[in-house]
MIMI-596142 format. One record per residue (C-alpha): residue number from 1; residue in one letter; chain; x, y, z. Coordinates in nm, 4 decimals, always signed. Layout:
<nodes>
   num   residu   chaine         px         py         pz
   NUM        a        A          X          Y          Z
...
</nodes>
This chain:
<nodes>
   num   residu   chaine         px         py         pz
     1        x        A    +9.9423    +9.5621   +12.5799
     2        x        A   +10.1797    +9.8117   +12.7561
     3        x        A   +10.0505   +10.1668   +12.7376
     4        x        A   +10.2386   +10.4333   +12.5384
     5        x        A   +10.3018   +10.6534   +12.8259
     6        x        A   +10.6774   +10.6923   +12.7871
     7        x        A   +10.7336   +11.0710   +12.6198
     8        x        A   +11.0670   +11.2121   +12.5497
     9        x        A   +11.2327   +11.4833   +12.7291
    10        x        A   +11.5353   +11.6224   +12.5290
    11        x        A   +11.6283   +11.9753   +12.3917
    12        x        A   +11.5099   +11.8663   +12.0556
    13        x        A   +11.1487   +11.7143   +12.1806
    14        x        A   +10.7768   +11.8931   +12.2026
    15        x        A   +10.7492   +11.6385   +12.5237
    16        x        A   +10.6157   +11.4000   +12.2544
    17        x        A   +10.7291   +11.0419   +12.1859
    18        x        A   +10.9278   +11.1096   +11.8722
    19        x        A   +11.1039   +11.4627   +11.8871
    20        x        A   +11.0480   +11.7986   +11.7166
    21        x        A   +10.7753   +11.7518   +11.4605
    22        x        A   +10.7585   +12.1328   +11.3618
    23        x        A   +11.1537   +12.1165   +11.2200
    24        x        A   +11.1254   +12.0753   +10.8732
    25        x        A   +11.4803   +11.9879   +10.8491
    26        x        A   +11.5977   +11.5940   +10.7475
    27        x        A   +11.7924   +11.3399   +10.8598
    28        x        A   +12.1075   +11.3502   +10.5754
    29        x        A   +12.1159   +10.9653   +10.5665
    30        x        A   +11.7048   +11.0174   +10.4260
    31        x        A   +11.8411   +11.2535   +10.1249
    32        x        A   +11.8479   +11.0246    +9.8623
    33        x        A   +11.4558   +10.8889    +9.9347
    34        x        A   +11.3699   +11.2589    +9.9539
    35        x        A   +11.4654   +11.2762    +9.5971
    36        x        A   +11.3526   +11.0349    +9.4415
    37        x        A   +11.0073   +11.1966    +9.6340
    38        x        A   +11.0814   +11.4781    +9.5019
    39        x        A   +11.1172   +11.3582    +9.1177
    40        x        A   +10.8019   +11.1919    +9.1279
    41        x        A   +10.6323   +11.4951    +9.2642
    42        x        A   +10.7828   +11.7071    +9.0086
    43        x        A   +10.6972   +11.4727    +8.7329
    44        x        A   +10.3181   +11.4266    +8.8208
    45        x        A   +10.2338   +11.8194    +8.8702
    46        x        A   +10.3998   +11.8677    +8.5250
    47        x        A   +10.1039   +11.7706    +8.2688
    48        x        A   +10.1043   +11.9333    +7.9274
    49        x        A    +9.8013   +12.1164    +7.8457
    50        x        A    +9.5637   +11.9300    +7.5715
    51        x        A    +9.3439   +12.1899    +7.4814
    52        x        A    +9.1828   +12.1350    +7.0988
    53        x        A    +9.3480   +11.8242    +7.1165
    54        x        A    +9.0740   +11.5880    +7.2335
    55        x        A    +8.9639   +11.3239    +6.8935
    56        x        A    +8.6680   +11.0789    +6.9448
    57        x        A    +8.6899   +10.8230    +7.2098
    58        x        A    +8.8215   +10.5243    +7.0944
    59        x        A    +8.8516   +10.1869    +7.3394
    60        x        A    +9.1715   +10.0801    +7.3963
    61        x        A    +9.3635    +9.7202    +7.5315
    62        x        A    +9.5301    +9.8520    +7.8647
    63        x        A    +9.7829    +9.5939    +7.8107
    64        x        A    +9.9347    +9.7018    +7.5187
    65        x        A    +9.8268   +10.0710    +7.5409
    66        x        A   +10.1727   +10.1753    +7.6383
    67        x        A   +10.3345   +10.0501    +7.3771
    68        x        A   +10.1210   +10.1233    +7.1219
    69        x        A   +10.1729   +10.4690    +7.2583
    70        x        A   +10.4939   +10.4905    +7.3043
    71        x        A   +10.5604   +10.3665    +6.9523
    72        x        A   +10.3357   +10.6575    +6.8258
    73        x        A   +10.0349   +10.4300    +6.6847
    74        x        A    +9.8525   +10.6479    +6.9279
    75        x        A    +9.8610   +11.0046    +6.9616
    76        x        A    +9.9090   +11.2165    +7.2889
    77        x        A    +9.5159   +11.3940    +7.2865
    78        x        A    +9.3596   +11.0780    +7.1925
    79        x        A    +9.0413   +11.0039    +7.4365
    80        x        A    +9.0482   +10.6549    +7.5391
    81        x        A    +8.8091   +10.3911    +7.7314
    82        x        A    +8.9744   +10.1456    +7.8955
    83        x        A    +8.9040    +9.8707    +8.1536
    84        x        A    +9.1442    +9.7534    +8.4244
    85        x        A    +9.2226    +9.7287    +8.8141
    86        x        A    +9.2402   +10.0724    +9.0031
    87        x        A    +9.5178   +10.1178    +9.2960
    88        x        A    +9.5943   +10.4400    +9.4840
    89        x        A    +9.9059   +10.1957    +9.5147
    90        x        A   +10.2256   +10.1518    +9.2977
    91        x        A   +10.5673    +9.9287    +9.4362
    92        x        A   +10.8018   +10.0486    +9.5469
    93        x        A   +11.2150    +9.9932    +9.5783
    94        x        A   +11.3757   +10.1069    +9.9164
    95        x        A   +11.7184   +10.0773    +9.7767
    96        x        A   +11.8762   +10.1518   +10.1525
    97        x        A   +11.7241    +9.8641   +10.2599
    98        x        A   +11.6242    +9.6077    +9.9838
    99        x        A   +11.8368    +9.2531    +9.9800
   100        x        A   +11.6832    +9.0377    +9.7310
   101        x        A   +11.6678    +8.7299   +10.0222
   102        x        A   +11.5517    +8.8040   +10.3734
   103        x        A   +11.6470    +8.5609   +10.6633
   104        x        A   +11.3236    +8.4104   +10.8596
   105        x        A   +11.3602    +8.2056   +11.1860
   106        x        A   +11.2260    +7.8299   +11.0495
   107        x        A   +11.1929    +7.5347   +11.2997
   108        x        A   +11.3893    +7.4697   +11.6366
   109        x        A   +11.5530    +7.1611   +11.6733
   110        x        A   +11.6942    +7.0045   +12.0036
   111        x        A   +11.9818    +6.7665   +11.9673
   112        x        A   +12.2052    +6.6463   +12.2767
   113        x        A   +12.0386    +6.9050   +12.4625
   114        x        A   +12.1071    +7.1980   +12.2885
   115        x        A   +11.8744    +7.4259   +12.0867
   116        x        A   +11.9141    +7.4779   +11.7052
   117        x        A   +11.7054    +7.7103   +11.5057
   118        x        A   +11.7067    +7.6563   +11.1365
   119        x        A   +11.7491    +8.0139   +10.9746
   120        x        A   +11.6081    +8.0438   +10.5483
   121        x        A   +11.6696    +8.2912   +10.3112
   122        x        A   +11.2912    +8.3844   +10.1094
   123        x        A   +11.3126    +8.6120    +9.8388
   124        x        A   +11.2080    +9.0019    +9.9421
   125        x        A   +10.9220    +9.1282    +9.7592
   126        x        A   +10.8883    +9.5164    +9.7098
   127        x        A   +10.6702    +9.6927    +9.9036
   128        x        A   +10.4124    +9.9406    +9.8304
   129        x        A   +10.4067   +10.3488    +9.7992
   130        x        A   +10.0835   +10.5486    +9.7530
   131        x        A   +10.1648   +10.9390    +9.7135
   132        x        A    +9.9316   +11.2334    +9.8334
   133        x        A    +9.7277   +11.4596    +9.6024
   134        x        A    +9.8779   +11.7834    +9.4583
   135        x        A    +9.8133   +12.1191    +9.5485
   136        x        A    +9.8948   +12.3683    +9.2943
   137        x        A    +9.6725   +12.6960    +9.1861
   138        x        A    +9.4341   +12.4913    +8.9691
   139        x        A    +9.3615   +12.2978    +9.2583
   140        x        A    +9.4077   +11.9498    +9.3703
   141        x        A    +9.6101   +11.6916    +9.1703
   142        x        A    +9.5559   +11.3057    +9.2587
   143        x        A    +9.7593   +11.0251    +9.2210
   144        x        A    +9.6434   +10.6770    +9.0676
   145        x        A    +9.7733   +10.3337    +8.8912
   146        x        A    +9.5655   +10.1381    +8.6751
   147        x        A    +9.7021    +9.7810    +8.6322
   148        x        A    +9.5632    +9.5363    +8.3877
   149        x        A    +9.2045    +9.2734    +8.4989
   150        x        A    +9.4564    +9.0350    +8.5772
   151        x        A    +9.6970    +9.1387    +8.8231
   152        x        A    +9.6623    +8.9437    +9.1105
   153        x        A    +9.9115    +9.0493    +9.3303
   154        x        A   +10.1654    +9.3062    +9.4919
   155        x        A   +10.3784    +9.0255    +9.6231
   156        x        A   +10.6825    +9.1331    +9.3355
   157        x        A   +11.0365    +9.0665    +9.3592
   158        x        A   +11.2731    +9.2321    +9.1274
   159        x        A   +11.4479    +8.9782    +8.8366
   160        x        A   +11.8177    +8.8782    +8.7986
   161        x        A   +11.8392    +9.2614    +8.6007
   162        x        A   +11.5919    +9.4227    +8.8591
   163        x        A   +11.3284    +9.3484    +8.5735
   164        x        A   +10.9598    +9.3902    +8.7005
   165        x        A   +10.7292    +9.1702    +8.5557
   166        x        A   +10.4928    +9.3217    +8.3389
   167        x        A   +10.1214    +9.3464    +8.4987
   168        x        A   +10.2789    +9.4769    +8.7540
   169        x        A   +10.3791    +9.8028    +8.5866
   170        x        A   +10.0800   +10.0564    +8.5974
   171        x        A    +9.9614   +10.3095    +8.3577
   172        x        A    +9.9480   +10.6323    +8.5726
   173        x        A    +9.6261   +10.8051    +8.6216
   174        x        A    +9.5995   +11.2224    +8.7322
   175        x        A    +9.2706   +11.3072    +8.8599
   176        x        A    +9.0994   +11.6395    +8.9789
   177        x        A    +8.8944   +11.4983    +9.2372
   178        x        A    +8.9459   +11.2452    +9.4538
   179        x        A    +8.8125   +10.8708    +9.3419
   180        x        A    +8.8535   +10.6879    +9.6827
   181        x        A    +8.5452   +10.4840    +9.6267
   182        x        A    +8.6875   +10.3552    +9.2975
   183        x        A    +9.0165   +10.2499    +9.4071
   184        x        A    +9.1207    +9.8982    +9.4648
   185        x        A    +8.8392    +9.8147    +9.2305
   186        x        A    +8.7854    +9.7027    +8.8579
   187        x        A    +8.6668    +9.9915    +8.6807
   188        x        A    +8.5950   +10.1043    +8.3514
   189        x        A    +8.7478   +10.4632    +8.2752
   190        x        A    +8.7434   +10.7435    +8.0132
   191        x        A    +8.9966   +10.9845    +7.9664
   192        x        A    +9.2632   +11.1894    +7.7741
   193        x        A    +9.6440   +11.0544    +7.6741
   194        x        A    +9.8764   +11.2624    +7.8103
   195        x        A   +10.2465   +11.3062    +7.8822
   196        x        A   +10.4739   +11.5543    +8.0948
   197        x        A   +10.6439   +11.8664    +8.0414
   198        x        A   +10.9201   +11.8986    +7.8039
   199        x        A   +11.2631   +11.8666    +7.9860
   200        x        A   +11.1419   +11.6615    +8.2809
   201        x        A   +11.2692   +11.3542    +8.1999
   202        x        A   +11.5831   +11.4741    +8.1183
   203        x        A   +11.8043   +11.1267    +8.1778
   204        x        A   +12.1080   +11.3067    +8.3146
   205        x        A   +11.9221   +11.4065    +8.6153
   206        x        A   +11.7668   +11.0683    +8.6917
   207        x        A   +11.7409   +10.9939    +9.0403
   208        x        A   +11.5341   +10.6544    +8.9771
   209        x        A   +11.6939   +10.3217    +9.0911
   210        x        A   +11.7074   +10.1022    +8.7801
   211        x        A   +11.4180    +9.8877    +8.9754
   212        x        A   +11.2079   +10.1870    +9.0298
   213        x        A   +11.2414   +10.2634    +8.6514
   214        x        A   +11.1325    +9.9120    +8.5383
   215        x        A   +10.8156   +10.0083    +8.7758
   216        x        A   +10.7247   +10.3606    +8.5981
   217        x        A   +10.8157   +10.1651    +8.2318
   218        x        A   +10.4951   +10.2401    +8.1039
   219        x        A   +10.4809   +10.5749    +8.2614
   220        x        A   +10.8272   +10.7097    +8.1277
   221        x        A   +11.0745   +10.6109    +7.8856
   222        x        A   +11.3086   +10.9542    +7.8623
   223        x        A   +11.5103   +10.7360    +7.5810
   224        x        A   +11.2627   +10.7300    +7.3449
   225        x        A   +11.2795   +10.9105    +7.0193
   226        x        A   +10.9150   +11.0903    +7.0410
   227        x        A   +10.6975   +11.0230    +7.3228
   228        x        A   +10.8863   +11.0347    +7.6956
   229        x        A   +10.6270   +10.9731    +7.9181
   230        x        A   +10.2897   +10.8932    +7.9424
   231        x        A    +9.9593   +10.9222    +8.1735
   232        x        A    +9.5771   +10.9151    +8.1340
   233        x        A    +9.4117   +11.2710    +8.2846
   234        x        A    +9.0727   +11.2770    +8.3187
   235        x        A    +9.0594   +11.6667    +8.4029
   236        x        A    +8.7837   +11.7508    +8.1977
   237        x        A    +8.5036   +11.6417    +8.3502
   238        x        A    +8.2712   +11.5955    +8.0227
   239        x        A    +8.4952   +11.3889    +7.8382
   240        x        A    +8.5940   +11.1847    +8.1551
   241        x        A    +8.3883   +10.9059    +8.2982
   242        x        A    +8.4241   +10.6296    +8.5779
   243        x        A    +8.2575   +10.3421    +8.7037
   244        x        A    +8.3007   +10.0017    +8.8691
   245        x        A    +8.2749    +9.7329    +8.6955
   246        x        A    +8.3989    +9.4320    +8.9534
   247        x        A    +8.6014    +9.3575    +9.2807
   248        x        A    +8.8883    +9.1587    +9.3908
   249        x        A    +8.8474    +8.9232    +9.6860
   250        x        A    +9.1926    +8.9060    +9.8015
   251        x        A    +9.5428    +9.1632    +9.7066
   252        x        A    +9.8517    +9.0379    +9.9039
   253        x        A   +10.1109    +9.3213    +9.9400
   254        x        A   +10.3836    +9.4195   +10.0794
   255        x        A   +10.3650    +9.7627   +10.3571
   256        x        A   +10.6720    +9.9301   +10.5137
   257        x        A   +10.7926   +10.2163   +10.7837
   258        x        A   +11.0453   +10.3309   +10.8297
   259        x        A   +11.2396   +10.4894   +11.1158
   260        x        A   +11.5550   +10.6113   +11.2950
   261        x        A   +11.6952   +10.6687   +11.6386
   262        x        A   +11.8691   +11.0006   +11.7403
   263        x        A   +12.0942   +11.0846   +12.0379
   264        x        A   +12.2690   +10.7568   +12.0320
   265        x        A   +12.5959   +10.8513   +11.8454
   266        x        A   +12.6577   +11.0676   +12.1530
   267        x        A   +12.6614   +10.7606   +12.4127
   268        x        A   +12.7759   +10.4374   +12.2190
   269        x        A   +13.1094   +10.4997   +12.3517
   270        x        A   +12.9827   +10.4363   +12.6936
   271        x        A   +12.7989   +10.0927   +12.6346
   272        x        A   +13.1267    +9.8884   +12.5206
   273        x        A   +13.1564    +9.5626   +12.6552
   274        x        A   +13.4320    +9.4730   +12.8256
   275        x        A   +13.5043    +9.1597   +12.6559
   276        x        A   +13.5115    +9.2830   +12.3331
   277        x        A   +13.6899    +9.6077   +12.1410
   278        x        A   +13.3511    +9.7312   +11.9750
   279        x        A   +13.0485    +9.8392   +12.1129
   280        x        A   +12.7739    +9.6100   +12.1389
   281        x        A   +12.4883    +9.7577   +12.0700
   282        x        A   +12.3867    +9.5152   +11.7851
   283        x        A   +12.3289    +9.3130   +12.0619
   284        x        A   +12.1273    +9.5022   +12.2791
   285        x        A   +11.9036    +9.6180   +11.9972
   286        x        A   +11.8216    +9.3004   +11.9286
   287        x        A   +11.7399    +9.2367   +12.2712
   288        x        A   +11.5146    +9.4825   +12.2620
   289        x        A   +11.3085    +9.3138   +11.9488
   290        x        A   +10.9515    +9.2245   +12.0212
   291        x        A   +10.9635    +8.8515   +12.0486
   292        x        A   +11.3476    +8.8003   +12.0037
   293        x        A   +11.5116    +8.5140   +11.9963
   294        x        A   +11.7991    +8.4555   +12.3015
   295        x        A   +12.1174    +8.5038   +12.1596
   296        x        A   +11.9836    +8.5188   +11.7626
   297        x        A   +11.9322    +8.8797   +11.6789
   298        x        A   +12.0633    +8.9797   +11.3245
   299        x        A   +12.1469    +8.7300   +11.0348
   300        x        A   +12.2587    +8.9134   +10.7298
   301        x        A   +12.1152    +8.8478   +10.4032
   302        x        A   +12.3117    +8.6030   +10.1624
   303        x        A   +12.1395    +8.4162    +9.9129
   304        x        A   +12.0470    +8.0428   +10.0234
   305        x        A   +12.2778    +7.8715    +9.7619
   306        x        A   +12.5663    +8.1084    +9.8577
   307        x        A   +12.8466    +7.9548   +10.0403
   308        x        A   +13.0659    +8.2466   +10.1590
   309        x        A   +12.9946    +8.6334   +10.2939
   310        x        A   +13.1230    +8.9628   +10.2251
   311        x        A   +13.1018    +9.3001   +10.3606
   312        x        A   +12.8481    +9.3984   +10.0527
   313        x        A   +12.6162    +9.0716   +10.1629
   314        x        A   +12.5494    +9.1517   +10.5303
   315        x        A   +12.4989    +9.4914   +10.4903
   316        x        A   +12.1750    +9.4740   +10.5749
   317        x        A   +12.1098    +9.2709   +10.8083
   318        x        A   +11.7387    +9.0773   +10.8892
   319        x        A   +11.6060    +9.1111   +11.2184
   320        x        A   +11.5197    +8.7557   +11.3881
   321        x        A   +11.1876    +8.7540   +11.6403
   322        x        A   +10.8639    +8.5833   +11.6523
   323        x        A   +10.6268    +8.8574   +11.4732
   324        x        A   +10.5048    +8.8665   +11.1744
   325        x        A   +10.6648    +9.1921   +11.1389
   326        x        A   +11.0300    +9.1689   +10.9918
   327        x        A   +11.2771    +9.4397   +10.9960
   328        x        A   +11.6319    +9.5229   +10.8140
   329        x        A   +11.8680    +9.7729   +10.9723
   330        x        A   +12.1788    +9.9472   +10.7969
   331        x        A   +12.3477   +10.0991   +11.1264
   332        x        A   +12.1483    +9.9714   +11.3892
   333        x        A   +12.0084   +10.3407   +11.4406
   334        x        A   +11.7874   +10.3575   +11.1173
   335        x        A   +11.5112   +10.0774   +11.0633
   336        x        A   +11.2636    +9.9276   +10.8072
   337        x        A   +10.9815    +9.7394   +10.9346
   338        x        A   +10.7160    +9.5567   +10.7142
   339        x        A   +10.4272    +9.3491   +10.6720
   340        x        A   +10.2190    +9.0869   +10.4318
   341        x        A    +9.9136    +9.2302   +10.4232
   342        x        A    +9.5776    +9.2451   +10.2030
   343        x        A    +9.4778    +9.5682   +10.0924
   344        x        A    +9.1096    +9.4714    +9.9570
   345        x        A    +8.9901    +9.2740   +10.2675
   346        x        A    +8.9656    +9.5610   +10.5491
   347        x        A    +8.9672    +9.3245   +10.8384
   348        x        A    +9.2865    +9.2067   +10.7840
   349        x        A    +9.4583    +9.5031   +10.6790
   350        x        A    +9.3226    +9.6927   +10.9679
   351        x        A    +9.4836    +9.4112   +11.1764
   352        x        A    +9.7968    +9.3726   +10.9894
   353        x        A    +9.8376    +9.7618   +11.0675
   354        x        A    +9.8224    +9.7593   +11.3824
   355        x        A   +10.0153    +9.4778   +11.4503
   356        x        A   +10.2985    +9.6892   +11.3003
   357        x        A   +10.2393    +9.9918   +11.5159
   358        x        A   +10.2194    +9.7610   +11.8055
   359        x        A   +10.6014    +9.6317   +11.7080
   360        x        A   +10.7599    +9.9533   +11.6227
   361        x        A   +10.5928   +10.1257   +11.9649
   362        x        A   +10.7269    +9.8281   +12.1781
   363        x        A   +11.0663    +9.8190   +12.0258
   364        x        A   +11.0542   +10.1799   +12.0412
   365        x        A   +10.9910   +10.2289   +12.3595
   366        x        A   +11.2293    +9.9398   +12.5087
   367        x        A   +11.5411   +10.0881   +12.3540
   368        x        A   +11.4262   +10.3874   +12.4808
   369        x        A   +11.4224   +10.2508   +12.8317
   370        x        A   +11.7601   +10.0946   +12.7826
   371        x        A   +11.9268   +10.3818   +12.6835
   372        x        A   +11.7941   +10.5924   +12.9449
   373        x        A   +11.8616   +10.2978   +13.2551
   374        x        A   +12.2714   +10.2704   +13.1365
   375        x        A   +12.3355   +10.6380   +13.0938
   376        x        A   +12.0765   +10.8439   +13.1830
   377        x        A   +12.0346   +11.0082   +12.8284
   378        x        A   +11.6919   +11.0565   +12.6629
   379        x        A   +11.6880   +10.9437   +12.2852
   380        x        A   +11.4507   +11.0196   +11.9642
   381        x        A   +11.2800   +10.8050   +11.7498
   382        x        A   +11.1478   +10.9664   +11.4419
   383        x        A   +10.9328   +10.7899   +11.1698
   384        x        A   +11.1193   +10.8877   +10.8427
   385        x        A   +10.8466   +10.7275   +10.5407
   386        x        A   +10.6056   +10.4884   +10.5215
   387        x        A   +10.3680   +10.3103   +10.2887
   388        x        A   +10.1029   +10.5545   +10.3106
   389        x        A   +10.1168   +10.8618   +10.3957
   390        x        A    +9.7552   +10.9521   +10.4746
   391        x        A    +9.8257   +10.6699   +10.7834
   392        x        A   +10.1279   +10.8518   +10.9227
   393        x        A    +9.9126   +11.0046   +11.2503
   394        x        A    +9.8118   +10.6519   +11.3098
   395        x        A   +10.1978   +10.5648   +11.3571
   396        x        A   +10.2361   +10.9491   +11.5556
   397        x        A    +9.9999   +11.1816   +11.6199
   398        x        A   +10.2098   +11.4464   +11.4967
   399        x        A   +10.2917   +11.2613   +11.1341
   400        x        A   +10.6180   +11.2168   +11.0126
   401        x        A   +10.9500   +11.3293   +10.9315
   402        x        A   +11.1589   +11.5077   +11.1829
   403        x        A   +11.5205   +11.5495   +11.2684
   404        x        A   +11.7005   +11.8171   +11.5355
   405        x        A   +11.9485   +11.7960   +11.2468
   406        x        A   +12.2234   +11.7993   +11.4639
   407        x        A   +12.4078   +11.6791   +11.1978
   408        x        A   +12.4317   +11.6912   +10.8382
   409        x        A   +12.3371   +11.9987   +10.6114
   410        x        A   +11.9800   +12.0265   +10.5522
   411        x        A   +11.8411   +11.9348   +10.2014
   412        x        A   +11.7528   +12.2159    +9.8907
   413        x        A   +11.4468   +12.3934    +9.8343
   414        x        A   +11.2524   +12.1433    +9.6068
   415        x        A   +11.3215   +11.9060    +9.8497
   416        x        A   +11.1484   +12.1099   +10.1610
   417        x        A   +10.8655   +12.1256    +9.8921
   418        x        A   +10.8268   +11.7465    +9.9062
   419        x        A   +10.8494   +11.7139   +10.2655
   420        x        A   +10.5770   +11.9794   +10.2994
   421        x        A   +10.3909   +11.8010   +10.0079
   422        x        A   +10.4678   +11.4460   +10.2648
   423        x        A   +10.3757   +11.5673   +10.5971
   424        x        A   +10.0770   +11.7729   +10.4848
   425        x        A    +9.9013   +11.4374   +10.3478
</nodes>
């Protein structure tokens, strides 16, 4: 394993690996994920207050509770008991870098002494998002999902209409104290129906991708007629209850980071090659992937029954290597990298983890060598989001989300909120 030694010496770096950490300015590509951050922060710290509204407990089916609800069967007050699986985790659509096929290296074949490698298209599951707890002046505010006994796995790709199939749309859950030791565990829970404040769900200010609002379907519906939006709160603490009731053996999902390089717009112009009349960095990058494949870097994303490309197609291009890390690019300066993990069996999720750090480091750190060998200029890497926030000093010691901003304006108010809210997890 090569040691992470290499530290970055530009105007905009603490002499850490990744740049300026304290600048709580972002990168303008990010300003659309900020947002739709920073409507999902708003939305969850916006909870109506219940008080005298609390009837007797009644138990309810989790899988039709949001309908039933939504439908006004049941009222917004009502004290429920409900069973079902608890996740700090919900999915997730990174719209900058979802294609619904992603291309995989298959088998090599040798014919009349030359090397083939069969290259697939397999459809792209989402990945996940957990979200950290809210500070306000009533205290802390935390963030749950509770899915129904059934769902057996994160593993979801978006439908023909970016419909989500239903178990895996999540009833969400706002909690005073943290319940860690109940997540990724059947439970059995009591608590209060509740919705958001008026006006928060106003449709005109959506920022959701039509995927992401198939996700929250049984959390918000702003074009409903009554009810808009819905959540279980278990704030007070004697007419709340929790308990396990079960375990899963096995949760496949999906877990991403995501990152960019700065500094490199500056010095493209001097790595052109001479036999061509654009630079070729795409090709270098891909050099520079942990286990690459000679000469087989990027392979953009059509589907496999799809005969012809376009511009729209390889947008997004899949990185080929031999890792069970894949990546997608947009520019070849900002990256996605993810994983198949399980999230219930700690062994291998502690394993899958790391092998991503281990790929992003290594890839990090031989661009950064590259760069710095052909023209003597330092670059930044900053980690932009990830899966999981609370693991973002695992990935840096310093967290995430950085940028010199050297370029770009930087982003509003609420949005320096979120990233406070982000990089304080």
């Amino acid at each position: 394993m090569r040691s992470n030694r290499y530290l970055t010496k530009g105007e905009n770096s603490p002499n850490i690996v990744n740049g300026n950490y304290n600048n709580t300015e972002i990168y303008i590509n990010n300003k659309s994920n900020i947002e739709w951050f920073t409507a999902f922060r708003r939305l969850s710290n916006k909870i109506k207050s219940l008080k005298g509204k609390y009837f007797d407990t009644i138990t309810a089916d989790l899988t039709v509770l949001p309908d039933k609800c939504f439908h006004d069967e049941l009222t917004i007050g009502q004290r429920i008991t409900v069973e079902g699986f608890l996740s700090k985790y919900i999915l997730t659509h990174r719209e900058k870098f979802h294609t619904p096929f992603t291309r995989k290296a298959g088998k090599t074949i040798v014919e009349n002494n030359h090397v083939k490698m069969e290259v697939g298209g397999i459809p792209t599951p989402l990945p996940i998002q957990s979200f950290p707890p809210f500070l306000n002046i009533d205290g802390k505010k935390y963030v749950y999902f509770l899915y129904p006994f059934d769902f057996s796995n994160f593993l979801v790709c978006p439908g023909p209409k970016d419909d989500i199939e239903q178990e895996a749309k999540p009833l969400l859950l706002i909690s005073p104290d943290d319940l860690s030791q109940f997540t990724e565990k059947n439970i059995r829970l009591t608590g209060v129906l509740s919705e958001f404040e008026d006006g928060i769900l106003n449709p005109q200010n959506n920022v959701f991708t039509r995927v992401q609002q198939n996700i929250f379907g049984n959390i918000m519906r702003p074009y409903n007629e009554s009810i808009k939006s819905l959540c279980i709160s278990i704030f007070d603490r004697s007419k709340s209850s929790i308990e396990v009731i079960g375990e899963k053996e096995s949760l496949n999902a999906l877990i991403y980071v995501e990152s960019h390089f700065e500094n490199t717009r500056l010095i493209h112009h001097r790595l052109v090659d001479n036999n061509k009349d654009s630079p070729f960095y795409e090709t270098f990058i891909g050099d520079m992937l942990p286990g690459s494949y000679p000469g087989m870097h990027w392979f953009g994303n059509l589907p496999v029954d799809k005969k012809s490309s376009s511009a729209e197609d390889v947008s997004i291009p899949s990185g080929l290597c031999d890792s069970d890390v894949f990546l997608k690019t947009t520019n070849f300066r900002e990256f996605a990298y993810f994983i198949e993990t399980d999230i219930v069996n700690h062994s291998v999720n502690k394993n899958k983890l790391f092998k991503m750090k281990e790929f992003v480091d290594e890839f990090r750190r031989n661009v950064r060598r590259f760069y710095k060998k052909h023209t003597g200029v330092e670059i930044i890497n900053v980690y932009d989001f990830l899966y999981d926030f609370n693991k973002s000093k695992f990935f840096h010691p310093k967290g995430i989300m950085s940028s010199a901003a050297t370029h770009g304006k930087p982003v509003g108010d609420e949005e320096r909120k979120t990233i406070t809210w982000l990089k304080n997890s």
